[in-house]
C-alpha distance (Angstrom), angle and dihedral (degrees) to the residues before:
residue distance angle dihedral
X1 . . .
X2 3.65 . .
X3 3.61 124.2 .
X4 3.83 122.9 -75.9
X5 3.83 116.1 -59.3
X6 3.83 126.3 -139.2
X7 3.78 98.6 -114.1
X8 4.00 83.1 57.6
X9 3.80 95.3 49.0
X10 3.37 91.9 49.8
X11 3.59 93.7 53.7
X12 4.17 90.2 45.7
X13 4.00 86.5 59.8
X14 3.42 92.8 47.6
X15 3.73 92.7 48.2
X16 3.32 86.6 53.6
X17 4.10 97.0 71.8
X18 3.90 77.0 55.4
X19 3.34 112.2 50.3
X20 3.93 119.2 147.0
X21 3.52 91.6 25.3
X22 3.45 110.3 61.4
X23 4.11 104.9 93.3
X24 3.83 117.7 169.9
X25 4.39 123.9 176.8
X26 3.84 114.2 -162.7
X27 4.12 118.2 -128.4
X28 3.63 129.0 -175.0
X29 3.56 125.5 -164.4
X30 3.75 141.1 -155.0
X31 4.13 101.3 34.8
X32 2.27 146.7 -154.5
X33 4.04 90.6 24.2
X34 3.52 120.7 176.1
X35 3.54 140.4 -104.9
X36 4.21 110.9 -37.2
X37 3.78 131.6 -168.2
X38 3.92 97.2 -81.6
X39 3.78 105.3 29.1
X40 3.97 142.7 27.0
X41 3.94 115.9 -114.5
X42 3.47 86.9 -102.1
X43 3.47 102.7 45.8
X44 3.79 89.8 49.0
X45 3.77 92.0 61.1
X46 3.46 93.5 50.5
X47 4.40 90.1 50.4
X48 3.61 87.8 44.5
X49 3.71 94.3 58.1
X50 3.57 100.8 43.4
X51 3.76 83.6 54.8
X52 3.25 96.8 50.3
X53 3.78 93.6 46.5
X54 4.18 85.7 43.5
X55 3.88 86.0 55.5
X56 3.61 97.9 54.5
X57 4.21 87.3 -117.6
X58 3.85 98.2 157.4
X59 3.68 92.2 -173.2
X60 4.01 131.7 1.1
X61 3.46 121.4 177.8
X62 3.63 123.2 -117.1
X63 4.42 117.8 -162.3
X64 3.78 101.7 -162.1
X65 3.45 127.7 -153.1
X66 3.71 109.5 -141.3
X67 3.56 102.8 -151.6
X68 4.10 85.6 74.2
X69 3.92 87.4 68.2
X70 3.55 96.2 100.9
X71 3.60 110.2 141.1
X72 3.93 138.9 -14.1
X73 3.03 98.4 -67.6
X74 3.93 100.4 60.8
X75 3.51 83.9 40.9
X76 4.10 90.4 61.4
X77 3.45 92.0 43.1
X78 3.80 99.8 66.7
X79 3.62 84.7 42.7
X80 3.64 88.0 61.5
X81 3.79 95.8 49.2
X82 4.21 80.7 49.5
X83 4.01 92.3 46.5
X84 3.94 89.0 53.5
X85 3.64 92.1 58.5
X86 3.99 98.4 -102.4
X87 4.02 121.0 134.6
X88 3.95 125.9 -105.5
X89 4.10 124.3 -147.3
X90 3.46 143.1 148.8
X91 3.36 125.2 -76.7
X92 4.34 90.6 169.5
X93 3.55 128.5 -91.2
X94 3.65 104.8 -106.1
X95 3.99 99.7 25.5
X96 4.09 99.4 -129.9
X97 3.44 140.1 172.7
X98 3.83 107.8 -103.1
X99 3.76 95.3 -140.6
X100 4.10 86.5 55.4
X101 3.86 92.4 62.8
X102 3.43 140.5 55.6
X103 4.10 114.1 -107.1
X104 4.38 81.8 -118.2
X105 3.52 84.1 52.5
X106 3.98 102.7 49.9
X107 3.96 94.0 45.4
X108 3.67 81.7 52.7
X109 3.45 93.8 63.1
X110 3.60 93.7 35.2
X111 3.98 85.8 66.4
X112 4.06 95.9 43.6
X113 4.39 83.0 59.5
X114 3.38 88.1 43.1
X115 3.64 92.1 54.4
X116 4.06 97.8 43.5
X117 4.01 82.5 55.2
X118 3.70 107.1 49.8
X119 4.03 84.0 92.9
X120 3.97 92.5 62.0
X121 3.88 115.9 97.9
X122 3.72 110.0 -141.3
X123 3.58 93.0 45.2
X124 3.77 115.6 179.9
X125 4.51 126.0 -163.1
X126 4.02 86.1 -126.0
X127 3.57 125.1 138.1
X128 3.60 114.6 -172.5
X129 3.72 111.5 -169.0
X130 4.21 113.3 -129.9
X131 3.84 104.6 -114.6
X132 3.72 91.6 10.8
X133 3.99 76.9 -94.1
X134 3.80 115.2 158.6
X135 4.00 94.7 167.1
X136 3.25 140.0 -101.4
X137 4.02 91.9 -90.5
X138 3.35 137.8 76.1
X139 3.65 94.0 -148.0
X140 3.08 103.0 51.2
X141 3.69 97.4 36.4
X142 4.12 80.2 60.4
X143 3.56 90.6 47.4
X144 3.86 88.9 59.4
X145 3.85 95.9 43.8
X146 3.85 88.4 50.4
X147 4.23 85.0 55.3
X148 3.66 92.1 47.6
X149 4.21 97.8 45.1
X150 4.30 77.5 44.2
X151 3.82 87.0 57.1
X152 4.08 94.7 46.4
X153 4.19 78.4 -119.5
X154 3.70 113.6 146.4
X155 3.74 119.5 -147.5
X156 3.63 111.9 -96.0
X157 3.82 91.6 -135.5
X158 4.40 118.9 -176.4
X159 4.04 113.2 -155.8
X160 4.18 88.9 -175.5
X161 3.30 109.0 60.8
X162 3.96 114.9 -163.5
X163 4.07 132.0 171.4
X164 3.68 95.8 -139.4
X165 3.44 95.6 148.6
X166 3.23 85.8 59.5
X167 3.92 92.7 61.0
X168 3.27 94.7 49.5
X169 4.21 103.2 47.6
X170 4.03 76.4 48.6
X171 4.06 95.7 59.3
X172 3.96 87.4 29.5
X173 3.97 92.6 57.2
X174 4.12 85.8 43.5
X175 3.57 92.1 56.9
X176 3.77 93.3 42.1
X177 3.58 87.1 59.9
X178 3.67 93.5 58.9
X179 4.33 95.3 -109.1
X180 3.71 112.6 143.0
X181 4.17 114.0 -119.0
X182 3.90 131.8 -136.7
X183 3.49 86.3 -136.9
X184 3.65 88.4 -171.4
X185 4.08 94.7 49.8
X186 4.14 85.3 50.5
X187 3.75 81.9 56.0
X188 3.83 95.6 55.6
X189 3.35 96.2 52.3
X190 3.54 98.1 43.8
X191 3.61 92.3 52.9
X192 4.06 86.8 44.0
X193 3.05 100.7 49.6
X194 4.10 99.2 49.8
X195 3.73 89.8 44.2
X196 3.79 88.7 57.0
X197 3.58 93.6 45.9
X198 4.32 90.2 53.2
X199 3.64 89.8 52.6
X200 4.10 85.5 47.2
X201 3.82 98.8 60.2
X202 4.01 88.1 31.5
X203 3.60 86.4 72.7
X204 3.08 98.8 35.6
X205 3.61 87.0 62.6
X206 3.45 96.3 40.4
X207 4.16 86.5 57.3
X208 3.92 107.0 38.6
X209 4.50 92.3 30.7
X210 3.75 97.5 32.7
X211 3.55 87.7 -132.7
X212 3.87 147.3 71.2
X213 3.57 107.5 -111.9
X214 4.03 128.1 -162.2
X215 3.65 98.0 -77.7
X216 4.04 123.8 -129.5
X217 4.02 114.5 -166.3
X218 3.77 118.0 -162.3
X219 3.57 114.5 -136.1
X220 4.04 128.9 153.3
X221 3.78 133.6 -126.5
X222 4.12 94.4 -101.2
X223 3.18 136.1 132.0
X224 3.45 102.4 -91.2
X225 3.38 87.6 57.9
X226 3.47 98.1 63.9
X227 3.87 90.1 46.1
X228 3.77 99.8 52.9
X229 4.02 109.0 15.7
X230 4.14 85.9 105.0
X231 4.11 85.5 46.3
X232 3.98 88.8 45.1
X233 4.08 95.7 50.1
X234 3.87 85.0 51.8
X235 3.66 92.6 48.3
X236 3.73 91.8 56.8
X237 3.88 93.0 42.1
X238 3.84 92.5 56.0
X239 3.54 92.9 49.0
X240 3.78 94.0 53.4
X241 3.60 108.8 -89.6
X242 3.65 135.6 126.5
X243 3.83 120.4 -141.8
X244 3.81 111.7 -140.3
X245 3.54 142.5 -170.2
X246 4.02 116.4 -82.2
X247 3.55 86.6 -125.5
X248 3.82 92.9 60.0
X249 3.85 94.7 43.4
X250 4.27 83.5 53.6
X251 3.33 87.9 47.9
X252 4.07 100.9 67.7
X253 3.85 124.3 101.9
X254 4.01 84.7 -106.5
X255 3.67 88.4 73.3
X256 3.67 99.5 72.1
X257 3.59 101.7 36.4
X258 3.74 115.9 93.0
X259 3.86 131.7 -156.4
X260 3.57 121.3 -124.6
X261 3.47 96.2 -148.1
X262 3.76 134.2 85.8
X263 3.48 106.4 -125.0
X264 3.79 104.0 94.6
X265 3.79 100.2 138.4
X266 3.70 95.2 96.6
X267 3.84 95.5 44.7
X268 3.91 140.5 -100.5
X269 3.65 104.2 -63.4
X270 3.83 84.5 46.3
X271 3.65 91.4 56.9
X272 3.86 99.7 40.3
X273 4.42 80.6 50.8
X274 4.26 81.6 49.1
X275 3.39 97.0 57.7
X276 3.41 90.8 45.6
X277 3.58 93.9 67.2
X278 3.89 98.9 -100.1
X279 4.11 111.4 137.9
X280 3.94 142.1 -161.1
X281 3.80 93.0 -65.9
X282 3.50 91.9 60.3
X283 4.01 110.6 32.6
X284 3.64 96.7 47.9
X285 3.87 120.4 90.2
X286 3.58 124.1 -179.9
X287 4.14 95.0 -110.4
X288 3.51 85.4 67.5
X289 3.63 104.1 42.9
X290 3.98 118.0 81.4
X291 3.84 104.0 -142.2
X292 3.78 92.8 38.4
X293 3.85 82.8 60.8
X294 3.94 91.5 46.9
X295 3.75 89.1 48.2
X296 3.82 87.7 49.3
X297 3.52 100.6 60.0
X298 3.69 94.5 30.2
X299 4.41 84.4 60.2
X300 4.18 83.4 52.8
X301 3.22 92.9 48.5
X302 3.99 90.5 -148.0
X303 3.55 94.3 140.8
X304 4.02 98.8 43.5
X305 4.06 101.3 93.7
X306 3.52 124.4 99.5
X307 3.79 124.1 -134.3
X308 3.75 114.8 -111.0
């Protein structure tokens, strides 16, 4: 990995007006996916846990959606991320748009992950919803809450909202159409662009809560996570955060209070900063933003070489 970027040192200094309160847990949604453009599913499990061991992570979080349980192997490898210490929960079964089901329907498949999991040790009552998608309905939206708080399930809220996926489908299409990779320049701005975003939604916080909450990032279980999660954890250290426990991040105040409002897809601290009265220009951050990603890697230029 090259040596520290700008974007990063600017983040350190400002994390250093905030030192001691600036706590941040890694989660990864979707495992355990299968095989990507760099690595097989199991071979991405094992990356993504030397990376996380690299990083000094003591425990991430990892939602899994069921449905990816499709033989032994998958199986093993969410034991693995369970043997190492890190926390299971359910990230559904069949990983739906809420507003495309009925509320009947959702709890339903609620239950079936639930079900697939019971074997897991290290078992946490998280539901994360797919999408971060509540609906487009109060009532219904209710209706699901009401399920969950039936089901002792706590809602497996994100503050730091990140299109990671994103980043990697972008480097995964590149590679697919036979361009050679800085590997280590996708690493930079991975790492670059996630700090950024944690220092977006920590002041957001900071402005709409009046206070700095435990922070939870989103991130998926992708290949570029596997590649740069030890790079990322050192990113955020550097720039003045601390990376906790997912148990401590679910353990602030934040975690029981929920918005009123609808718009949930960019996270709770997002929708706490929505309802109070902040708009597009302000929520939005570039790691969470599709063609500012694009436009990211296209500046780099670390996706621009042909293969010989």
């Amino acid at each position: 990995m090259r040596l520290v970027f700008a974007l990063i040192m600017t983040a350190a200094l400002i994390g250093a007006a905030h030192a001691g309160d600036k706590r941040i847990a890694l989660t990864f949604d979707d495992g355990p996916k299968p095989d990507g453009a760099f690595f097989t599913g199991a071979e991405r499990t094992d990356r993504l846990l030397t990376a996380l061991r690299v990083g000094g992570v003591e425990q991430a979080a990892f939602f899994i959606t069921t449905k990816h349980l499709a033989d032994e192997t998958s199986i093993q490898r969410v034991r693995d991320y369970a043997g190492e210490g890190h926390v299971i929960a359910n990230h559904s079964d069949r990983h739906e748009w809420l507003n495309r089901m009925t509320a009947e329907a959702y709890a339903a498949d609620i239950d079936l992950a639930e079900k697939k999991l019971e074997e897991f040790e290290n078992r946490r009552p998280w539901f994360r919803f797919p999408f971060l998608n509540e609906g487009k309905a109060s009532e219904k939206r209710d209706a699901v809450r009401a399920a969950l708080a039936e089901r002792g399930l706590l809602s497996g809220y994100v503050t730091v909202d990140t299109y990671d996926w994103h980043m990697d489908r972008v480097v995964a299409k590149a590679k697919a159409g036979g361009h050679c990779i800085d590997i280590d320049g996708v690493g930079e701005i991975y790492v670059e662009m996630l700090v950024a975003a944690a220092e977006h939604f920590d002041q957001m916080a900071r402005e709409t809560l009046g206070r700095a909450p435990a922070q939870v990032m989103l991130l998926h279980e992708n290949d570029l996570a596997a590649m740069f999660a030890d790079d990322l954890a050192k990113g955020l250290r550097r720039a003045g955060w601390e990376v906790i426990t997912a148990d401590e991040a679910f353990a602030d105040p934040i975690a029981e209070a929920l918005p009123e409002t609808l718009f949930s897809g960019m996270g709770r601290v997002a929708a706490f900063a929505y309802e109070a009265g902040w708009r597009a220009d302000r929520l939005d951050h570039p790691a969470s933003d599709e063609a500012a990603i694009e436009a990211r890697f296209e500046a780099a230029g670390v996706l621009a070489c042909e293969a010989l």
